[in-house]
ROKOL-794547 format. One record per residue (C-alpha): residue number from 1; residue in one letter; x, y, z. Coordinates in steps of 0.1 Angstrom, whole numbers, plus 2048, in hexadecimal, padded with zeros to 3 digits. Layout:
! residues N
(atom NUM,"A",(X,Y,Z)) ...
This chain:
! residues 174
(atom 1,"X",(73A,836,7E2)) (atom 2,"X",(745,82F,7C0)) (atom 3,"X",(76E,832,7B8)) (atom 4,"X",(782,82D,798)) (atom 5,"X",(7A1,81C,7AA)) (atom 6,"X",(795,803,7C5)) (atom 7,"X",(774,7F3,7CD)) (atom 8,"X",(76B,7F4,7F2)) (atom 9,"X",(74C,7D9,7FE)) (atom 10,"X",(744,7CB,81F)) (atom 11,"X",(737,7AB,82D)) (atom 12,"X",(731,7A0,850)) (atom 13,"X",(73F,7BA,85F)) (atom 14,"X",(761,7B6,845)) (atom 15,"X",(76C,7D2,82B)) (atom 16,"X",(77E,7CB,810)) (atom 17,"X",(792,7E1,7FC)) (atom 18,"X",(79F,7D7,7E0)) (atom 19,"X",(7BB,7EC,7CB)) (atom 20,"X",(7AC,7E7,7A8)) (atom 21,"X",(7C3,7F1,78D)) (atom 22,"X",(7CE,7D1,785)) (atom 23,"X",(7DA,7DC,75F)) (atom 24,"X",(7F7,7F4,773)) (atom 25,"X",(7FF,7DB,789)) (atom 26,"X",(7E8,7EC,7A4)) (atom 27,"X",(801,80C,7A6)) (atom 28,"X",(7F6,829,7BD)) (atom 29,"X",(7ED,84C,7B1)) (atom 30,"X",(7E2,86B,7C0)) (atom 31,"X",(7BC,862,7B7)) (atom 32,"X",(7BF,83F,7C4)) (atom 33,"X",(7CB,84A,7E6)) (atom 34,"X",(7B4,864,7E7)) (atom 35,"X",(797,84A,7E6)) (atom 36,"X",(7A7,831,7FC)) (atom 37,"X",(7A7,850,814)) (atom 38,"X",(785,859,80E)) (atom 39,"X",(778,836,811)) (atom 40,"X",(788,82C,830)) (atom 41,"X",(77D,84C,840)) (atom 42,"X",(75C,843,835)) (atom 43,"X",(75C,822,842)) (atom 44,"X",(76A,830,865)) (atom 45,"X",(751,847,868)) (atom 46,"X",(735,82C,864)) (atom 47,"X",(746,80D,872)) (atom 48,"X",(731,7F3,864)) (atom 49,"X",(752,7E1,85E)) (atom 50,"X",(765,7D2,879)) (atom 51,"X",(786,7CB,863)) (atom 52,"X",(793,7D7,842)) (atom 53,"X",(7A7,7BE,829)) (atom 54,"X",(7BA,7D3,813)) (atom 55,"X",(7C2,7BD,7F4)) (atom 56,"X",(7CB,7C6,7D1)) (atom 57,"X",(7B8,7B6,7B0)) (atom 58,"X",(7CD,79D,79A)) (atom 59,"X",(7EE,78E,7A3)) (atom 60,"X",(7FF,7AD,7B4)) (atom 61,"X",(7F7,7BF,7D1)) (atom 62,"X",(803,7E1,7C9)) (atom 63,"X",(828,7EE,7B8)) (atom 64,"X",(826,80D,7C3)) (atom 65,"X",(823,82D,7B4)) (atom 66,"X",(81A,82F,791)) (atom 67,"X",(83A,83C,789)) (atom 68,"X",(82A,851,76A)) (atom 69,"X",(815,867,780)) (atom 70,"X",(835,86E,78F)) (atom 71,"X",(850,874,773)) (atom 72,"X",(84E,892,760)) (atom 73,"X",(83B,8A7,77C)) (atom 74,"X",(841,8C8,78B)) (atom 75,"X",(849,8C3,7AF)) (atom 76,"X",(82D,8D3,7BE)) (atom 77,"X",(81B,8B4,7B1)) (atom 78,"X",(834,897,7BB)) (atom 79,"X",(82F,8AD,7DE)) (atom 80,"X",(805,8AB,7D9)) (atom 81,"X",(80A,885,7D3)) (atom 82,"X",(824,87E,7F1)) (atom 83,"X",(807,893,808)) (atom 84,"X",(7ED,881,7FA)) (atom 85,"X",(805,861,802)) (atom 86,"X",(80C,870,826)) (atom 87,"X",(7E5,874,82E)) (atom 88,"X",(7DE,850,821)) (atom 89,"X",(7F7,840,839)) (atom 90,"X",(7E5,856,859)) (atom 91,"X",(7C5,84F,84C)) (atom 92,"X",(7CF,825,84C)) (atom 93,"X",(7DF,82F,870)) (atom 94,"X",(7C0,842,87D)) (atom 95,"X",(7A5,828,872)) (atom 96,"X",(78E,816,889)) (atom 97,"X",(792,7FA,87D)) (atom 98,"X",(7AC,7DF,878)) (atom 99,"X",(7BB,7DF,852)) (atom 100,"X",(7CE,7BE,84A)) (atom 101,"X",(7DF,7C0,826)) (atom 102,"X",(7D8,79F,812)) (atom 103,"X",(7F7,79E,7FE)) (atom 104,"X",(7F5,783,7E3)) (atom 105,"X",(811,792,7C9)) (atom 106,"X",(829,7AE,7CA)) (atom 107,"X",(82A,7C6,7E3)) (atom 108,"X",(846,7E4,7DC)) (atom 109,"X",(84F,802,7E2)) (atom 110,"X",(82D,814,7EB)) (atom 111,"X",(81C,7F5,7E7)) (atom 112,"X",(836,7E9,801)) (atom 113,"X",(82C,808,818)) (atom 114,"X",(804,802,816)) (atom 115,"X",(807,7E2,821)) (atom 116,"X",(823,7EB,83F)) (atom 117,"X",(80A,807,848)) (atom 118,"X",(7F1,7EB,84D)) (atom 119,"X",(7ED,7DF,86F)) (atom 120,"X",(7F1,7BA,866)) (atom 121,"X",(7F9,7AA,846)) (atom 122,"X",(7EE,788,835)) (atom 123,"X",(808,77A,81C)) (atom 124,"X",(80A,760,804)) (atom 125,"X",(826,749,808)) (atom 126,"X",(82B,746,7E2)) (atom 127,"X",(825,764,7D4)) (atom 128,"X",(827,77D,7E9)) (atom 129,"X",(848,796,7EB)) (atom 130,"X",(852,7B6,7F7)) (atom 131,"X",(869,7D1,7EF)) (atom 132,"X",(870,7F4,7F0)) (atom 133,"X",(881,7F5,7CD)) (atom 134,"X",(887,81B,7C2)) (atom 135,"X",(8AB,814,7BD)) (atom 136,"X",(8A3,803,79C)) (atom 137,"X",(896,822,790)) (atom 138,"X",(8B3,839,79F)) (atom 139,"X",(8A3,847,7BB)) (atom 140,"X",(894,839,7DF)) (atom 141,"X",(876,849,7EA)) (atom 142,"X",(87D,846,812)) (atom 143,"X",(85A,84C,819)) (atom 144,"X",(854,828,81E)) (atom 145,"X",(86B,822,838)) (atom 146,"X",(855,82F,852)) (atom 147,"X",(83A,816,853)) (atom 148,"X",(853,7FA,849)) (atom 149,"X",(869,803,864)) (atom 150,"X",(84B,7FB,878)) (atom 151,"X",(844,7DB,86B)) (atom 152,"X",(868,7C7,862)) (atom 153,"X",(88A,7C9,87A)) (atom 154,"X",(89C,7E4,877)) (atom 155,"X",(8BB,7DB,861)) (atom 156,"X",(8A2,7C6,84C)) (atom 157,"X",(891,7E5,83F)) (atom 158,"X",(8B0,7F4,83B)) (atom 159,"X",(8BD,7D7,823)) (atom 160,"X",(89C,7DC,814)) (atom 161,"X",(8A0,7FE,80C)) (atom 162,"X",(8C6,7FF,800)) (atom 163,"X",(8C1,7DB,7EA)) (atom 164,"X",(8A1,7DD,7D8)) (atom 165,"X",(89D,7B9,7DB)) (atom 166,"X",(87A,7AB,7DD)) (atom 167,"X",(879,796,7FD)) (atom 168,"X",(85E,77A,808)) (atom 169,"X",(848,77E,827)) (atom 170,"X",(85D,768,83B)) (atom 171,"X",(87F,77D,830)) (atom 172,"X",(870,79B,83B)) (atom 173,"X",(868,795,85B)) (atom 174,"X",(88F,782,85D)) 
C-alpha cells in the first residue's frame, strides 16, 4: 500500500509504522489516521507481522492534531476528524497484534493519546515527553483522557490534563 502520511514496512515478522510528517512536527489529520487505520487493518488481516512499532520520523513523535485542519472548520468536520480519531483508537485496540509506541521526542495531546492507546510504550530517557497540552491554546480536547487514563494513575492524568505540562516517562508513570 502506498500512503502520503506514514510509511509502513515489515521485517521478521516486525511492522513498523512510522508517522512521517516530520516538517509538522508529525501532527495528525483526518487523512493520516485514515491510513494508519487502513494499514493496520491491512496488516491484521494478513498477519505477517507479529508486532507493530509505531514511531514518528525526526525528533518528535507526534504533537497532535494539526491544529489548522481544525481551526476555521464547520463542525461537521471537527466531528468527521474526532470519528476518524475515535475509529483509529478501536482500530489500535482491536489489532492482532502487539503495537509498542517508540517515543523518541514529544508526545502531546493526540500524539500523547496514540501512544497511551498503544499497548506498550518505548521511551527515551532524554528526549522523550508527554502532555496533553490544549490549555495553551484555550481549550482541552478530553478525548485523550480515555486511553491515558488507561495508561498513567489516576490523579496523574488528571494533573496532566488541567497543567499542560510536558512530563518525562518516568513522571508519568509517578
Amino acid at each position: 500500500m502506498d500512503f502520503k502520511y506514514i510509511l509502513y514496512e515489515e521485517k521478521d515478522e516486525i511492522g513498523i509504522l512510522t508517522l512521517n510528517r516530520p516538517d509538522k512536527r508529525n501532527a495528525l489529520g483526518r487523512e493520516a489516521e485514515e491510513e494508519i487505520i487502513a494499514c493496520l487493518q491491512d496488516a491484521g488481516r494478513r498477519c505477517d507481522a507479529k508486532v507493530i512499532i509505531l514511531k514518528g520520523a525526526g525528533e518528535v513523535f507526534c504533537a497532535g492534531h494539526d491544529r489548522k485542519e481544525i481551526l476555521n472548520q464547520p463542525v461537521g468536520e471537527i466531528r468527521r476528524l474526532f470519528h476518524t480519531s475515535f475509529n483509529m483508537m478501536m482500530t489500535m485496540r482491536m489489532a492482532p497484534q502487539c503495537i509498542i509506541a517508540q517515543v523518541q521526542g514529544i508526545a502531546m495531546a493526540g500524539g500523547c493519546h496514540l501512544a497511551a492507546a498503544c499497548d506498550l510504550i518505548t521511551a527515551g530517557e532524554e528526549k522523550a515527553r508527554f502532555g496533553m497540552t490544549g490549555l495553551i491554546y484555550s481549550y482541552n480536547c478530553s478525548t485523550p483522557t480515555v486511553a491515558v487514563s488507561r495508561a498513567v494513575p489516576q490523579k496523574k492524568c488528571m494533573e496532566m490534563l488541567m497543567s499542560a505540562n510536558l512530563y518525562t516517562a518516568r513522571e508519568a508513570e509517578a
